[in-house]
N, C-alpha and C positions, 0 to 999 in steps of 0.2 A: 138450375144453373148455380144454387147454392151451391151444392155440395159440389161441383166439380171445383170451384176456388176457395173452398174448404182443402180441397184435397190437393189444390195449388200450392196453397199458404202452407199447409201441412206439410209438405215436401220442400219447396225451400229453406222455412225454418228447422226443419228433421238437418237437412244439409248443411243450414250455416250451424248450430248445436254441435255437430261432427266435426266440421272446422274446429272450431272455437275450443272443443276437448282436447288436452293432448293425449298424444296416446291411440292406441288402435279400438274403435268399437265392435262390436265383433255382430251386434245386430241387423237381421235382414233390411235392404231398404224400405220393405211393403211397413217395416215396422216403425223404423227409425220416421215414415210419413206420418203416421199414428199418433207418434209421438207428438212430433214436431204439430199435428192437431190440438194436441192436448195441451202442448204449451199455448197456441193461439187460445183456447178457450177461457185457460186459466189466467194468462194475460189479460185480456178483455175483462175477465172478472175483477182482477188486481185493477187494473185501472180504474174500471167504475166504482169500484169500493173508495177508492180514494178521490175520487171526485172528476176523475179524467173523462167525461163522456163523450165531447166531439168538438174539434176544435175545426179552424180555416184552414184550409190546406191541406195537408201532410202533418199525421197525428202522429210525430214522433216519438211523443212520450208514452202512448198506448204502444209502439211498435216497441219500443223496450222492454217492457213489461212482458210481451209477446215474447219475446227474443230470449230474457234473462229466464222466464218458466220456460220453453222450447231447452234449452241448454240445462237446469236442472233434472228436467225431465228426462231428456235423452242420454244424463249423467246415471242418473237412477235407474231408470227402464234397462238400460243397457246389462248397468250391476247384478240384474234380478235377473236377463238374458242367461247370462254369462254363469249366472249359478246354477240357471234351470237347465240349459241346454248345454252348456259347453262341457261339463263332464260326460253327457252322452258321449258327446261326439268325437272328444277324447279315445275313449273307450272301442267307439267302431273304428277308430284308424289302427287298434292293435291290431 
């Protein structure tokens, strides 16, 4: 049950990241969830580093953290996409 709201969290956050970019990203969704994983991990990591471990309620501050690496991420990932594949694919549409 882990990993399917792993792969929840991963997907919303891939999706709000997209939001949040301006501009068009051009990476698949399977990816942009990936990503959006890698921001939750890296967030969770930032938080605990700083002292945020678990709060009452609704961990808003962890979910920023979350949110702000998700949106790096998908900033980057996307750039590295876009270098790797996108001149292929350039190239098959001659």
């Amino acid at each position: 049950m882990g990993w399917l709201w792993a792969i929840i969290v991963g997907f919303i956050l891939g999706l709000i990241a997209k939001a949040v970019i301006p501009g068009k990203q051009h990476s698949p969704l399977w990816l942009t969830t990936i990503f959006g994983m890698l921001g939750a991990i890296v967030g969770n990591a930032i938080a605990r580093g700083l002292g945020v471990e678990e709060t009452r309620g609704v961990d808003w501050s962890r979910h920023i953290f979350q949110i702000v690496a998700a949106i790096v991420i998908v900033a980057v990932g996307d750039m590295l996409y876009l270098r790797m594949w996108g001149h292929r694919k350039q190239r098959q549409r001659m």
